[in-house]
C-alpha positions as CSV (number, residue, x, y, z in Angstrom):
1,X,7.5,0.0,7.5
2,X,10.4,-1.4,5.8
3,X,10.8,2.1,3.6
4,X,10.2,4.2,6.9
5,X,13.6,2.9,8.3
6,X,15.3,2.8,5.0
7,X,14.0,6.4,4.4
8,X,15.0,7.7,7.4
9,X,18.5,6.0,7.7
10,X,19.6,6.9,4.2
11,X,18.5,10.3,4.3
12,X,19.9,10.6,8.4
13,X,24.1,9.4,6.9
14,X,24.7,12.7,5.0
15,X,23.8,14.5,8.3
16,X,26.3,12.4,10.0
17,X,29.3,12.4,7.4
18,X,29.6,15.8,6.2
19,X,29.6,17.7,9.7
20,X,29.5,21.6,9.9
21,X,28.7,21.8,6.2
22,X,25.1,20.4,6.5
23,X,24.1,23.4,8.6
24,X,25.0,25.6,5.2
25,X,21.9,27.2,3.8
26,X,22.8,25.1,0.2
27,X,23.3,21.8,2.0
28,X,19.3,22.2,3.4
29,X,18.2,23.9,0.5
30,X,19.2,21.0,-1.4
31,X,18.1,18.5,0.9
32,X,14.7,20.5,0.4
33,X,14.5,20.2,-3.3
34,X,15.7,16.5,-3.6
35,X,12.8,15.6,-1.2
36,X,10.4,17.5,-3.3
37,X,11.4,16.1,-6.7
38,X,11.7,12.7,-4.9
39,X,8.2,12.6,-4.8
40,X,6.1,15.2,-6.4
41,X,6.8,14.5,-10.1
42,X,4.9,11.0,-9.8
43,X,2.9,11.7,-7.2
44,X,1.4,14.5,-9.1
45,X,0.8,12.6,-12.2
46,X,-0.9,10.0,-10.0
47,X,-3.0,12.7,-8.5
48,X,-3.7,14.0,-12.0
49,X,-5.0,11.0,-13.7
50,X,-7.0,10.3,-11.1
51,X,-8.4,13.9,-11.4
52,X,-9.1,13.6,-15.1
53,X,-10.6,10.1,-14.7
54,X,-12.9,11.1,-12.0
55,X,-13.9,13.7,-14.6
56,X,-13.9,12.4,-18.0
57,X,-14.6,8.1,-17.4
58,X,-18.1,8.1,-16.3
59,X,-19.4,10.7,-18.5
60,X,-17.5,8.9,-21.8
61,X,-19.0,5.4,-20.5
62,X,-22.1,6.5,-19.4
63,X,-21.8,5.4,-16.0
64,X,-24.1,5.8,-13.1
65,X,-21.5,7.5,-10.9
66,X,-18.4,9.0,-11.2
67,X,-15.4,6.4,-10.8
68,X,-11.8,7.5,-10.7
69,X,-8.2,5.8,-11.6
70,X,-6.9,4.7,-9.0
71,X,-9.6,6.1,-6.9
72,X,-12.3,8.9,-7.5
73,X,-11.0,12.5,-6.7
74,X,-12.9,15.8,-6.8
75,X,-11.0,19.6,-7.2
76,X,-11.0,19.7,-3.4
77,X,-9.8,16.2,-2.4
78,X,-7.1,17.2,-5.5
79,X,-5.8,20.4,-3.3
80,X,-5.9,18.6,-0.4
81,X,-3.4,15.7,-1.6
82,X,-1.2,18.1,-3.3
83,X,-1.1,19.7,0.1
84,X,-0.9,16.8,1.7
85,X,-3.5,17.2,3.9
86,X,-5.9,14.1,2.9
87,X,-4.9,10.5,1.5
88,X,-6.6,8.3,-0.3
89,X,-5.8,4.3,-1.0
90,X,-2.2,4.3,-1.1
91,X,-1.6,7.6,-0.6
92,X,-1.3,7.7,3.2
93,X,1.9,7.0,3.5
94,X,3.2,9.8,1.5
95,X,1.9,12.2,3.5
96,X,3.9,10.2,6.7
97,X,7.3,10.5,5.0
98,X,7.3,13.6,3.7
99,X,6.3,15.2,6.8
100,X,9.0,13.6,8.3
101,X,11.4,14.9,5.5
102,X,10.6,18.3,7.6
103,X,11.3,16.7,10.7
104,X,14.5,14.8,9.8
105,X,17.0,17.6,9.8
106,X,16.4,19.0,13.5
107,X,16.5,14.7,14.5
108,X,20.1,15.0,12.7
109,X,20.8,18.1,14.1
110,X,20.2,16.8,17.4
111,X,22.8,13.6,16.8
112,X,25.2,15.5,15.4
113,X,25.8,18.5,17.0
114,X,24.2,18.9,20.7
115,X,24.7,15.5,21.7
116,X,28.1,15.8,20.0
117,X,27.6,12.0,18.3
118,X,27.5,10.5,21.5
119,X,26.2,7.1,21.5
120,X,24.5,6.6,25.0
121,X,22.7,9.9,25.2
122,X,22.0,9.8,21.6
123,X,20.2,6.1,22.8
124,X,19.1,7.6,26.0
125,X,17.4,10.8,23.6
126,X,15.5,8.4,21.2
127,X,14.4,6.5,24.1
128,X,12.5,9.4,25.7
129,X,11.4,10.5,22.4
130,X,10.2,7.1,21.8
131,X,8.1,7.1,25.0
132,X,6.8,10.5,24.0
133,X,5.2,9.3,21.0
134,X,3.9,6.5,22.1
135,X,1.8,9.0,25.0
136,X,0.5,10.9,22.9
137,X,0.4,8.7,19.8
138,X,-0.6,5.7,21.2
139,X,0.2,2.5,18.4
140,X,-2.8,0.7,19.5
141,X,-4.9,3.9,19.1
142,X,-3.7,4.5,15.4
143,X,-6.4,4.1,12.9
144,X,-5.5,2.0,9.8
145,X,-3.4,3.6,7.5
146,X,-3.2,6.5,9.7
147,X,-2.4,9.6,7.6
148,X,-0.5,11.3,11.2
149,X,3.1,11.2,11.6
150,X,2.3,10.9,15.0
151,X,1.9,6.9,15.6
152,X,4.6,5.9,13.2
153,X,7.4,8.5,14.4
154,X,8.9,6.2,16.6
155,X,9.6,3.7,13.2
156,X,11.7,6.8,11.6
157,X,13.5,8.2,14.9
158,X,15.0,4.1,15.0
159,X,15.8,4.7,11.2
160,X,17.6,7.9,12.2
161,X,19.8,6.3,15.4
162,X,20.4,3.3,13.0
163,X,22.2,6.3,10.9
164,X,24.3,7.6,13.5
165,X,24.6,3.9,15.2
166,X,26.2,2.9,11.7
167,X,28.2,6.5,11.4
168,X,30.2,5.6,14.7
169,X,30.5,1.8,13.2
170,X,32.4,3.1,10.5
171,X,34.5,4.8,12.6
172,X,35.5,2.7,15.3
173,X,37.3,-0.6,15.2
174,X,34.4,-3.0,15.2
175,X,33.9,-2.6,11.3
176,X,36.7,-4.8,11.0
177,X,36.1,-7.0,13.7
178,X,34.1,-10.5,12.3
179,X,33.0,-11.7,15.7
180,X,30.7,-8.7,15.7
181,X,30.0,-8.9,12.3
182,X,28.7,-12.3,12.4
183,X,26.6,-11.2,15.9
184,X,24.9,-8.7,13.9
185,X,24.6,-10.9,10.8
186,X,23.0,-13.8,13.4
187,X,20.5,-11.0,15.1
188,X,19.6,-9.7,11.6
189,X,18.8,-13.5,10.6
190,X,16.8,-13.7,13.7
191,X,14.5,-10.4,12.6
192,X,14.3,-11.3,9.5
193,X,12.7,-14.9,10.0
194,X,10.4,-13.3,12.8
195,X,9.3,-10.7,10.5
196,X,8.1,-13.6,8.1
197,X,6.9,-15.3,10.9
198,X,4.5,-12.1,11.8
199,X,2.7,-13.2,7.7
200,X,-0.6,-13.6,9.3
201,X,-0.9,-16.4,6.7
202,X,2.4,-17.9,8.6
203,X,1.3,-17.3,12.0
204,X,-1.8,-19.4,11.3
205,X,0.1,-21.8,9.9
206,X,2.7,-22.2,12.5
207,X,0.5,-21.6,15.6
208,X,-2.1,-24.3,13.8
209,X,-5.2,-21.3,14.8
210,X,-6.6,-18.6,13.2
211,X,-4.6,-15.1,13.3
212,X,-6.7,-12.6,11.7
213,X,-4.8,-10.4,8.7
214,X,-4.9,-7.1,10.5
215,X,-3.3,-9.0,13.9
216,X,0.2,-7.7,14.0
217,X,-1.1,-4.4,12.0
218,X,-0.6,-1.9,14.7
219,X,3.0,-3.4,16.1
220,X,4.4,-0.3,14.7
221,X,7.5,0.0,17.2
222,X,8.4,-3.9,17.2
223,X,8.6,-3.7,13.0
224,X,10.6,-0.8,13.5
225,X,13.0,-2.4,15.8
226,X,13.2,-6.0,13.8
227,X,13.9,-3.7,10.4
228,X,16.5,-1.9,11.9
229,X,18.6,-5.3,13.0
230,X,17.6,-6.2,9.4
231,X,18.8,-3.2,7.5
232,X,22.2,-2.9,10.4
233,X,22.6,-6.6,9.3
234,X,22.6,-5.6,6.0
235,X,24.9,-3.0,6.1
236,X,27.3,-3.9,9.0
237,X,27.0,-8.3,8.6
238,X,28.9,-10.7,7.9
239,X,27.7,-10.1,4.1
240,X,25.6,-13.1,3.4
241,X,21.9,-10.9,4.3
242,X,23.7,-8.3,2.1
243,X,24.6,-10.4,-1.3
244,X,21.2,-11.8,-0.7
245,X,19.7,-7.9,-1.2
246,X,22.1,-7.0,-3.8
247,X,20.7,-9.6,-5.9
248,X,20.1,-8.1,-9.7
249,X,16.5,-8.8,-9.7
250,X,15.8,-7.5,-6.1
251,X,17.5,-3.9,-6.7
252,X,15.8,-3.9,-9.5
253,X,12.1,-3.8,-8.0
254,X,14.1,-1.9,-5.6
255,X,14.7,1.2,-7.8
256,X,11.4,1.2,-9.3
257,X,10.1,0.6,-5.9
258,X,8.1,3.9,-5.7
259,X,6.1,3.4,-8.6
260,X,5.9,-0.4,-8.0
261,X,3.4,1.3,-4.6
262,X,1.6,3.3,-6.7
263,X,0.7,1.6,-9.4
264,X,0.4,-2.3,-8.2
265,X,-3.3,-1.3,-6.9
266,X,-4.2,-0.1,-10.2
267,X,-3.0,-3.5,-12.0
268,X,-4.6,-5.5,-9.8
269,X,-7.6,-3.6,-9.7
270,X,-8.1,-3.7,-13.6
271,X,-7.2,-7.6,-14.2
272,X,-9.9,-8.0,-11.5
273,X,-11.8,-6.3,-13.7
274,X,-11.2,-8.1,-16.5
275,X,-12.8,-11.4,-15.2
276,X,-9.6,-13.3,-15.3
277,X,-9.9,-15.7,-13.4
278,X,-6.6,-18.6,-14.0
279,X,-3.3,-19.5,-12.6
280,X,-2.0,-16.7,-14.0
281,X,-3.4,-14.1,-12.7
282,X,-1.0,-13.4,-9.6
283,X,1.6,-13.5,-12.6
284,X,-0.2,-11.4,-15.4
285,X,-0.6,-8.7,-12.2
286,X,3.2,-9.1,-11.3
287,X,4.6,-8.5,-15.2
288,X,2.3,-5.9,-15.7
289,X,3.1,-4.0,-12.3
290,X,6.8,-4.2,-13.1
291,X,6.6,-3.4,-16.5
292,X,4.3,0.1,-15.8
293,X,6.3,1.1,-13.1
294,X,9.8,0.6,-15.0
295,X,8.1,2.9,-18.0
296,X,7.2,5.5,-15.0
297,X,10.3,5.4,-13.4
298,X,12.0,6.0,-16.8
299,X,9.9,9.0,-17.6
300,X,9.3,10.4,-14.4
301,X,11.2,9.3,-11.8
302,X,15.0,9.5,-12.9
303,X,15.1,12.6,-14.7
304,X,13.4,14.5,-12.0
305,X,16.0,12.5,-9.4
306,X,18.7,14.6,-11.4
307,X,17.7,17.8,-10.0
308,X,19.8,19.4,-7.6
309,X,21.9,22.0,-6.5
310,X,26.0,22.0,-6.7
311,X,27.2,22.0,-3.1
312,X,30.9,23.3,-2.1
313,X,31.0,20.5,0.2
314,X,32.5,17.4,-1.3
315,X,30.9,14.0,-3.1
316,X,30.1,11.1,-0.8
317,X,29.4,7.6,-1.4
318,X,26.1,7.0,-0.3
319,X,24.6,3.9,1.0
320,X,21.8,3.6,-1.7
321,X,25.0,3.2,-4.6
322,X,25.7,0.2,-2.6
323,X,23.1,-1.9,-1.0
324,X,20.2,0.2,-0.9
325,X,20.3,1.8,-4.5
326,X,16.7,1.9,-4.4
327,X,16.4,4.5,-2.4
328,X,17.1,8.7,-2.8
């Protein structure tokens, strides 16, 4: 859920700085094509080789049944992910955030220009929308790894406020004001040990009982809420949460975080395979993970990251050439 907020934040800034000019025609067709190219290029690979395989590996190995990598996938399950109507394995959540790509500009457009940027009705907007959701989306109702935007729009409507929250940070006098930034950087703490707390392996632990691994699973609005002090932490702190994410190694994984989600199930599906059974397994899994998804990030995902359109409005810093470079 950690990727919903980021997503939605990231993406929600631009909306927020540039003003007037994000209602251009270029400003949303470019907003458009970077979300396309953001994810089609790999996803479609991912979608083809596990087309191909579904058609080629069981007949070259004489298997009893068609078998797929990652999963098995027939001409129509094919069309439907393209079209994001189905998701398989992984999948699911791509079809979450792209359909709120579609929904993200008329949340923006909402901040920024009918409720003028004004904090307490933006809060008292979210709020209603928030209780909206959860009436006709009810968390508790969501199946597991729901494919609807539905039970895990409250999650990016938080990482959109969080944008505009942070937009009239910048602006106002408590960006240089360390009280508040240590507040923040204290809440931020506080969320982050909770979230680690909320390891079913750590609850059970702690709480010296049983917590089953799918306990906290559908807690969709409290992850999105103990994120966002996260990610404002991050951003807004005292700096020591921030140095800890700007740590080589962790942006790292962070740029290649994309294919690091859809390929990690493939590793560890095929090492399983492979009968290994040592100490080094969880290792073997983690080098090979990182290693495939740097090689798909280099041929896929950066050059199709370049494509855009020239727009007259002018260059901003964004957040993800800073602490968040992972995400674009």
């Amino acid at each position: 859920y950690l990727f919903f907020i980021l997503s939605a934040f990231l993406l929600t800034v631009p909306f927020m700085r540039l003003g007037d000019a994000v209602k251009s025609k270029m400003f949303l067709l470019n907003y458009a094509l970077r979300r396309f190219f953001r994810i089609y290029p790999l996803y479609g690979v991912y979608l083809v080789v596990a087309l191909a395989s579904s058609i080629l590996l069981w007949r070259l190995f004489d298997l009893n049944r068609p078998v797929g990598i990652p999963f098995f996938l027939s001409w129509p399950d094919f069309v439907n992910h393209v079209l994001l109507i189905k998701g398989k394995g992984v999948t699911w959540s791509i079809l979450v955030e792209f359909r709120y790509y579609l929904v993200l500009p008329l949340v923006a457009i909402l901040y920024s220009f009918i409720l003028k940027k004004h904090v307490g009705a933006s809060l008292g907007a979210t709020f209603l929308m928030i209780v909206g959701c959860q009436l006709i989306w009810p968390q508790s109702e969501s199946l597991a790894n729901d494919t609807r935007l539905g039970p895990y729009l409250s999650i990016f409507l938080l990482g959109s406020l969080l944008a505009l929250l942070f937009h009239r940070w910048e602006e106002s006098s408590l960006s240089d004001n360390k009280i508040a930034g240590l507040v923040i950087e204290g809440l931020g703490i506080l969320a982050g040990l909770t979230l680690i707390f909320m390891i079913p392996s750590v609850s059970s632990w702690v709480l010296e009982e049983d917590i089953p691994f799918n306990y906290y699973h559908k807690e969709f609005l409290l992850f999105g809420l103990l994120w966002s002090l996260v990610v404002v932490a991050c951003v807004t702190g005292a700096g020591g949460m921030r140095k800890i994410f700007e740590v080589p190694v962790l942006r790292f994984v962070g740029c290649i975080s994309f294919s690091v989600y859809l390929l990690h199930i493939v590793v560890i599906d095929l090492v399983k395979r492979l009968g290994l059974d040592n100490p080094m397994q969880g290792w073997l899994m983690l080098v090979l993970t990182l290693g495939l998804s740097y090689l798909s990030w280099l041929l896929i995902e950066r050059p199709s990251s370049k494509v855009k359109l020239s727009l007259p409005a002018p260059s901003q810093t964004t957040l993800s050439e800073t602490s968040f470079r992972s995400v674009g």
